[in-house]
C-alpha positions as CSV (number, residue, x, y, z in Angstrom):
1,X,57.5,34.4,123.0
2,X,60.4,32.8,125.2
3,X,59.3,31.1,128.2
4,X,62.4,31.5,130.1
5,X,63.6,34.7,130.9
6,X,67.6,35.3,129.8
7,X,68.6,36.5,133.8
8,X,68.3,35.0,136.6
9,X,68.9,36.3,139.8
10,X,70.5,33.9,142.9
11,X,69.1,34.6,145.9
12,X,66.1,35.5,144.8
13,X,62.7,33.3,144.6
14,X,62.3,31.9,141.2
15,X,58.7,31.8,140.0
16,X,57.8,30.6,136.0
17,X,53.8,30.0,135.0
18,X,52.6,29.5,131.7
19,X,50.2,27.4,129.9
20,X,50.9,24.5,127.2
21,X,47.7,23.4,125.6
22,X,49.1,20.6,123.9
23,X,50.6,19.3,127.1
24,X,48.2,19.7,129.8
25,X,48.4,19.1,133.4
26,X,48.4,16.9,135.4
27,X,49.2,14.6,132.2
28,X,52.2,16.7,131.1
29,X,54.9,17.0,133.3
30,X,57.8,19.8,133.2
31,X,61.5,20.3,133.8
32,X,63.7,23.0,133.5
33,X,67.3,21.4,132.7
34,X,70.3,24.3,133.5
35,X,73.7,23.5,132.2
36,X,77.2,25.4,132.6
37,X,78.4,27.1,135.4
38,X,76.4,25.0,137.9
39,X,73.9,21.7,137.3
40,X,70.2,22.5,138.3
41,X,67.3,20.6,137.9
42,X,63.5,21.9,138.4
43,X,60.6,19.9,138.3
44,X,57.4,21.3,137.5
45,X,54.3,21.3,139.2
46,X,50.9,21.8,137.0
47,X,47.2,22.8,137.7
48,X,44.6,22.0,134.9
49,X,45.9,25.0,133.0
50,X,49.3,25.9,134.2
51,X,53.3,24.6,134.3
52,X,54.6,26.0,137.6
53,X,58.4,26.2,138.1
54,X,59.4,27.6,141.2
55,X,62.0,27.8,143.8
56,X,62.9,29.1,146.9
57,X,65.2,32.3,147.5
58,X,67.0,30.0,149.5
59,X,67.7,27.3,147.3
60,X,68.5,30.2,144.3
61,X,71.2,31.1,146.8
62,X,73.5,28.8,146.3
63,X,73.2,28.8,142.1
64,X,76.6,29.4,141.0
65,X,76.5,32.7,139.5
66,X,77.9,32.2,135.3
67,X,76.2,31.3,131.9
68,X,74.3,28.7,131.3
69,X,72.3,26.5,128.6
70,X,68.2,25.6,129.2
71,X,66.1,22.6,128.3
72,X,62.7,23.5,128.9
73,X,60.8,20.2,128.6
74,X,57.5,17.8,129.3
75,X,57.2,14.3,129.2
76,X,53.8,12.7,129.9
77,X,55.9,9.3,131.5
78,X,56.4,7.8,128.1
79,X,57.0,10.4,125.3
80,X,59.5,13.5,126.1
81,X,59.4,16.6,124.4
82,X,61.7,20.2,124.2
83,X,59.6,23.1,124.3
84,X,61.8,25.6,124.3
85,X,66.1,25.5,124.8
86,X,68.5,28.5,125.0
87,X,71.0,30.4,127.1
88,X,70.8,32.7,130.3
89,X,73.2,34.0,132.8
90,X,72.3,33.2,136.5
91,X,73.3,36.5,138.3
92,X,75.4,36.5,141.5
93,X,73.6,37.7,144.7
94,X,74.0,40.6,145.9
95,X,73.3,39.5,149.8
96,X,76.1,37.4,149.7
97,X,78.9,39.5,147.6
98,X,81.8,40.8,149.1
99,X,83.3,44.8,149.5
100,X,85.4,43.7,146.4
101,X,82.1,42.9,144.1
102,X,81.9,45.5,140.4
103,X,78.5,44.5,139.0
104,X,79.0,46.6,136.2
105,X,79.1,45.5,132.5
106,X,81.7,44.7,130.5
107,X,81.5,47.6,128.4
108,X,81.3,49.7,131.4
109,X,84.6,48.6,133.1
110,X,86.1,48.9,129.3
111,X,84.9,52.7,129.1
112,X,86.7,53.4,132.4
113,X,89.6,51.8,131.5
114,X,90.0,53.8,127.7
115,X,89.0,56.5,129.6
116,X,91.9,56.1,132.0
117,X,94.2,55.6,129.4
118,X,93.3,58.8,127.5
119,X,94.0,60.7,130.9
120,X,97.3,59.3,131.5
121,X,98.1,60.2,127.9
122,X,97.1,63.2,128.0
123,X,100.3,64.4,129.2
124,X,102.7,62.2,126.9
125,X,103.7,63.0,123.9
126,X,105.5,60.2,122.6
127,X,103.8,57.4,120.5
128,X,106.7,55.1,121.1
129,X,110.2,54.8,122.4
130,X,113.2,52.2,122.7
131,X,115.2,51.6,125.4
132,X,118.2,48.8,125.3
133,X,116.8,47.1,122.1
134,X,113.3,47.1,123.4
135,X,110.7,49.3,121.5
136,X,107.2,50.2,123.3
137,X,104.4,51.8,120.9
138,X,100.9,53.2,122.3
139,X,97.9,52.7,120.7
140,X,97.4,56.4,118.8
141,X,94.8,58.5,120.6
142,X,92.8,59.1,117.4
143,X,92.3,55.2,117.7
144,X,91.5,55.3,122.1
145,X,89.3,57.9,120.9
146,X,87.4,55.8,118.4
147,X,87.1,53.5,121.1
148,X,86.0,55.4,123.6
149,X,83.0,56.8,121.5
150,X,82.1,53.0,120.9
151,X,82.0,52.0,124.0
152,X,80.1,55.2,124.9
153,X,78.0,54.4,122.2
154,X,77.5,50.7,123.8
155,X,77.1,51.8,127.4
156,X,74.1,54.3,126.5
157,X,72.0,51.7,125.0
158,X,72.8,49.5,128.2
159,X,71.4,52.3,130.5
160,X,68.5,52.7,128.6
161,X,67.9,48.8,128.3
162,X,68.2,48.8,132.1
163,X,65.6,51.8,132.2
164,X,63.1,50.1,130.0
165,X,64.0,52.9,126.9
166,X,63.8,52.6,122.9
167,X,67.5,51.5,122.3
168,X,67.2,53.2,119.0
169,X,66.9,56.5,120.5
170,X,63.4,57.1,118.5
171,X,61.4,59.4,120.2
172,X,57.7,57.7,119.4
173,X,54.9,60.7,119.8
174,X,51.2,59.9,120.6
175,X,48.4,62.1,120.1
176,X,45.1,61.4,122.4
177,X,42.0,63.0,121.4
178,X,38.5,62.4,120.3
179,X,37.3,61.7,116.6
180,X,39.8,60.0,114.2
């Protein structure tokens, strides 16, 4: 089970507990290392049980927003370990974006744009042409079509990952009752 979530949001109060049993506190320290877009470094507090990585909404203000690489790891003053490393993607906050901010997903803005070009299409009927020596060929609808039903395909399961639904589209039935 990761330790670090994949998203991160700027602007909003970081808070990260979970236990290490071979690296207790106060012993054990940890540190989160973040790498790419911007440089961030949090230190750990523990409790007999617990690694604590926190930080304040305003501090995760001014993360720059992008992708970054993790190093999750203790050191007891002598030895250093890794626990866990990975990516994530610090996301930009919202308080502080401008009129001209599209938080949709790639395959979102992609859809919209196929889907555009199907429109304007849709009133053409020639797959090329040259003018002057220079020739200009569109992409075949059959083939924006195709595309479009991928991406449609695509931006489905991202709604239902943002909903917290089965990306498989199984329905999963349960029966409640008494005996077995």
């Amino acid at each position: 089970m990761a330790l670090i979530p994949n998203k991160i949001t700027a602007g909003l109060t970081l808070s990260l507990a979970f236990g290490l049993a071979n690296y207790p506190g106060p012993q054990w320290s940890s540190l989160l290392l973040l790498r790419g877009a911007g440089h961030i470094d949090l230190e750990g507090l523990t409790d007999d049980k617990l690694h604590i990585i926190s930080d304040s909404a305003a501090n995760t203000s001014s993360w720059v927003p992008g992708n970054y690489f993790y190093s999750l790891r203790v050191t007891d003053g002598t030895d250093t370990h890794e626990i866990e490393s990975g990516s994530l993607e610090v996301r930009p906050d919202l308080a502080q974006a401008d009129a001209s901010f599209d938080g949709r997903a790639h395959a979102e803005k992609v859809l919209q744009s196929i889907e555009a070009v199907i429109e304007g299409r849709a009133t053409r009927d020639q797959d090329s042409y040259r003018i002057n020596n220079r020739e200009l060929r569109r992409t075949p609808i059959s083939q924006l079509l195709k595309l479009r039903d991928l991406y449609r395909h695509e931006v489905a399961q991202l709604k239902a990952r943002r909903r917290g639904k089965d990306t498989l589209g199984r329905t999963i039935l349960v029966r409640f009752g008494h005996g077995v």
